[in-house]
C-alpha positions, 0 to 999 in steps of 0.5 A: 500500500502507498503512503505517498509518491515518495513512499511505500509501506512494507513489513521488514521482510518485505523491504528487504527482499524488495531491495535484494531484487533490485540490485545487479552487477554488471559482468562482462558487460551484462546485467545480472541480479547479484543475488542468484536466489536463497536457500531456506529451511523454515521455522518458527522464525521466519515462516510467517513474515520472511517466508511472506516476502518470499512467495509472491517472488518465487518465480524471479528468485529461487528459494531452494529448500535445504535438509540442514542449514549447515549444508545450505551455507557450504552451498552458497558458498560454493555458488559464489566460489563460482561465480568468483564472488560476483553473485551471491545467495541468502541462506534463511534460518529460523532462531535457535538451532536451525540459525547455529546450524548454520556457523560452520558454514559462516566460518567456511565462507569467512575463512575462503573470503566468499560472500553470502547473506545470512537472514536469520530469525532472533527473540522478539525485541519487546520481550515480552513473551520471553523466555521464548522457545529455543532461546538462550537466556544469558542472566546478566545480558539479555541482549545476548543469545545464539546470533552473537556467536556469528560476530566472529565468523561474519565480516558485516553483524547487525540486529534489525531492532527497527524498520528504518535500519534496513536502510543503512545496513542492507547497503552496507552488507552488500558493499561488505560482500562485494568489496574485494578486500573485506568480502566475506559472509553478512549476517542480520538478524531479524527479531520476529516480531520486526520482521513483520513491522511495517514501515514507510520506506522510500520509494528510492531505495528499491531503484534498480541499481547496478553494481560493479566490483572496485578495482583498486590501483596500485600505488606507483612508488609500491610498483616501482620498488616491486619491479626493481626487486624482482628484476635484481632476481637470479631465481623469481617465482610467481606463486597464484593464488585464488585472487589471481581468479577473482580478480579475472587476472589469469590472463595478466598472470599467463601474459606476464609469466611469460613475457618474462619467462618466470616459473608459476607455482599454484596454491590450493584456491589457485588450482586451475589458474594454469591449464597443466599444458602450460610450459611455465606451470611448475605445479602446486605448492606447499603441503600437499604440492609437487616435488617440481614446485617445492624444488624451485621454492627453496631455491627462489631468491625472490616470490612474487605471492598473488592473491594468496593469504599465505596458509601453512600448507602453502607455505609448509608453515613457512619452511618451503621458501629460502631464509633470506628469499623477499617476498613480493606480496600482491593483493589487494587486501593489506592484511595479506599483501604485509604478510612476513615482511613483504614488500606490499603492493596492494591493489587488483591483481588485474591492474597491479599485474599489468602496472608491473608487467609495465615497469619490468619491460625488458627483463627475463629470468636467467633461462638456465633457472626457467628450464631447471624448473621445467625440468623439474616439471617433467620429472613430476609429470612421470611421477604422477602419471605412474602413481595414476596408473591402475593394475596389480596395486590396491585401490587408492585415491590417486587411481580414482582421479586419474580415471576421471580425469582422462574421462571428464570434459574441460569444463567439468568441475572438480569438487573436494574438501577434506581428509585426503582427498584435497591433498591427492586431486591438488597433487594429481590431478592435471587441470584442463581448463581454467577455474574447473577445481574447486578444493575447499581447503580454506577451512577444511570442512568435511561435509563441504563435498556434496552440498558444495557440489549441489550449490556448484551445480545451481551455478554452474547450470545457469551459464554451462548446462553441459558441463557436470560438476564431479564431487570427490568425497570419502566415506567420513565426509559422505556419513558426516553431510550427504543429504543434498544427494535428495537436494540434487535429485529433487531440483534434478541439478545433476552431480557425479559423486565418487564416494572412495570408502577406506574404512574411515579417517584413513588420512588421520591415522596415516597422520597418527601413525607418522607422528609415531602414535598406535592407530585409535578412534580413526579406522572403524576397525581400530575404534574400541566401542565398536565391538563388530565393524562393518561397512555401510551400504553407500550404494543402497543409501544413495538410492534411497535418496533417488540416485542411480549408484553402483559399486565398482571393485576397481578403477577400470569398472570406476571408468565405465561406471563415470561414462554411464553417468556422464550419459545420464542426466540424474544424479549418479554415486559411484562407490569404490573402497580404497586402501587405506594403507597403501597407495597414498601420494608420498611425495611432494609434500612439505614439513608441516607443523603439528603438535608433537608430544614432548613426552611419552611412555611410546618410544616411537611417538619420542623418536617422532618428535625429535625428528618433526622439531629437526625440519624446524631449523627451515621455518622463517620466522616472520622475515 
């Protein structure tokens, strides 16, 4: 109803879904609404005003219903991961259980730097029914409950406590999630009581806007002491991290590489910068990379870091590089670009690239060191290419990506997060075209595979229907978080699942028993309250949830159970049990630091701590 030319009377949730559809980017000059639509589970909290605003636009903006609000975030997040952050979906919850389901998920986003909007219910603001069903009574603050705990895991917190605030805050969360160096989740909670208060909104602030990324310049004196840097270099390395894709700067990132002849290495979030034919990339990085990557990053004498934030399994907790190697840090967060005393340069990786590209004409790294690095390339190709192979070996992880990846097509999407598989798709698995790999390692979430897929998915079909979204998952992370199968199967957004079963948290133990522990509370067989292990039927549960699957006994029955789900058009789960012992990746992996026990009754557990602290002599500490 309209209250005046100027304004017009809507509830909370109405107002803030008339907003969300009123605003678009532009991207690659074409407009598209920046929120792709919600994902929503209904309670109490929402359904009655939230859920209000929402019907009459079901047609416009999808709401996708989710099992569990955990799982919706890691959608969402995998949705935006895809869109390289440039849309975004809301994920709506109702107060108490169904809003702290969804933490986890925030965190995930919050660590991986991906936007999304949580819309979440809250106690009712005039307290007067209080103490209310599922809240949390906090004696001495009353103000405080369930919500607050998102203060640590969001990038933008606000409580709706009256209509008007929309006005400032809904801005505000919009310009947190699409500004390059703060994106992260926004939260709002909305008091159910306020989110059914009506208001006289300005007719103003439901225009049409459309929105565009910022693209921050470098300064010219940071460029400037950069290309003079990296131009005294005898041995420069480019490390590409996940920025380099969100800033749509592959292109700058290959033209300078190459024009200068210097190495690229690849983090984790960085897979699929470079397509593995490229004769500059060295492979990955750090933890779980190559020995050709780790080879020539002990050697550099100076690294030009972009768009990476420097994790420890990058950085092999600071031992992968040279003691008295400089970085160059390139990215347009300060936080990171400062990170180790490097020598910042904060700005667009797109821009800065260029900028740098601009002031280092003329300069090309020593070839002896450019073929040495190929060189070791090559070797690391061999190695890999034999630790794919199958045949008269036990099953493993590295078998199975090595099958798929011969069968996929190029603009398939890989999906993994945690246990071993990230470390094994990072280590084997050869990109064939840019941005295809999506390996969650950011916060290393199990659970994060088949609800990243299904959000990847809904993504991915709205601009490449042919291509499939392959999720890569273990039995942990499969009993953890499997029902977006149902998801998938119901919105009919088809994946292709490989659930390779060792038994348990098979990468765990191996990290157990390297540490010099006995195997305990990690295989389903070496837990002592299970008197009688057995193995779950994955095939016959993924049926259940309307999915074709199959179980294969080896990697060539893998291979013709992947073309028959290629041809499919629903849903296929494909089952396969994997060594839990044998045929793991054993090289090109860095020193990472754990906590070892300084003391123990076990011999082996000592003797394993002293040799873990020897590899410390390596660690750069801080310069």
């Amino acid at each position: 109803m309209t209250a005046s030319a100027q304004t017009i009377r809507l509830t909370v949730a109405q107002a803030i879904v008339r907003y969300l559809m009123n605003q678009y980017i532009e991207i690659d000059g074409v407009e598209t609404r920046i929120c792709g639509g919600g994902f929503g589970i209904f309670g109490h909290g929402n359904v009655p005003c939230l859920g209000e605003a929402l019907f009459p636009v079901q047609d416009e903006m999808p709401l996708y219903r989710g099992q569990n609000e955990q799982s919706m975030g890691f959608a969402a997040a995998a949705y935006a991961k895809y869109h390289l952050r440039r849309r975004f979906m809301f994920c709506t919850a109702s107060a108490g259980p169904g809003t702290a389901n969804l933490l986890t998920a925030s965190a995930l986003a919050h660590a991986n730097r991906l936007p999304m909007l949580m819309l979440c219910g809250d106690t009712f603001l005039t307290r007067l029914p209080d103490p209310v069903l599922q809240q949390l009574e906090h004696f001495g603050n009353p103000t405080l409950g369930v919500n607050d705990a998102f203060k640590a895991v969001t990038r933008f917190w606000d409580r709706i406590t009256h209509p008007a605030q929309i006005i400032q805050s809904l801005p505000a969360a919009l310009n947190t999630m699409l500004d390059p160096a703060v994106c992260g989740p926004a939260f709002l909670g909305l008091p159910q009581d306020v989110q059914g208060w009506a208001y006289d909104y300005p007719t103003e602030f439901f225009e049409r806007r459309v929105h565009r990324i910022r693209r921050q310049a470098p300064d010219s004196a940071e460029i400037a002491d950069a290309a003079a840097l990296l131009a005294s270099a005898k041995r420069p390395m480019i490390i590409a991290g996940g920025g380099v894709q969100y800033s749509g700067a592959v292109a700058e990132l290959t033209a300078f590489a190459e024009a200068h002849a210097i190495p690229v290495v690849e983090t984790i979030a960085g897979r699929a910068n470079m397509v593995a034919e490229n004769a500059l990339n060295i492979g990955p990085l750090g933890v779980t990379g190559s020995d050709s990557a780790n080879a020539i990053s002990e050697e550099a004498d100076v690294i030009l870091a972009v768009g990476t934030r420097l994790q420890d399994f990058t950085t092999g907790s600071w031992t992968a590089f040279a003691k008295d190697a400089r970085i160059i840090g390139m990215n347009v967060g300060r936080h990171d670009a400062a990170k180790h005393l490097s020598l910042p340069v904060v700005g667009d990786a797109k821009l800065s690239l260029q900028a740098l590209g601009d002031a280092m004409a003329g300069y090309t790294a020593p070839a002896e060191w450019t073929g040495k690095a190929q060189g070791e390339r090559a070797k690391w190709d061999a190695y890999v290419a034999d630790n794919v192979a199958h045949g008269n070996r036990p099953n493993s992880y590295a078998q199975a990506i090595g099958v798929v990846n011969a069968l996929c097509d190029k603009r398939d999407r890989v999906v993994a997060a945690a246990g071993g598989l990230p470390a094994e798709v990072t280590a084997n698995w050869r990109t064939l075209d840019i941005g295809t790999v999506d390996v969650e390692f950011g916060f290393s979430c199990m659970g994060y595979e088949i609800a990243g897929g299904w959000g990847a998915r809904i993504a991915q079909s709205e601009r490449e229907s042919t291509s499939d979204t392959v999720v890569f998952t273990g039995d942990g992370s499969y009993l953890l978080m499997n029902s977006d199968i149902y998801s998938s199967v119901l919105t009919q957004k088809k994946m292709i699942i490989l659930v390779l079963d060792n038994g348990g948290f098979a990468v765990i133990n191996k990290l157990q028993n390297n540490t010099g522990n006995e195997s305990f509370n990690n295989l389903i067989k070496d837990c002592p309250t299970v008197p009688e292990p057995f193995a779950v039927d994955f095939e016959a549960h993924a049926r259940s949830m309307g999915a074709d699957a199959v179980t294969v006994a080896n990697p060539a029955e893998l291979g013709e159970a992947f073309k028959r789900a290629k041809a499919s058009d629903k849903t296929s789960v494909i089952v396969m049990q994997v060594d839990p012992y044998e045929g793991w990746t054993t090289e090109g992996h860095t020193w990472w630091e754990v906590g070892t026990a300084q003391v123990s009754a076990n011999k082996n557990v000592r003797e394993k701590h002293v040799e873990w602290e020897l590899e410390r002599v390596k660690q750069r500490q801080g310069v």
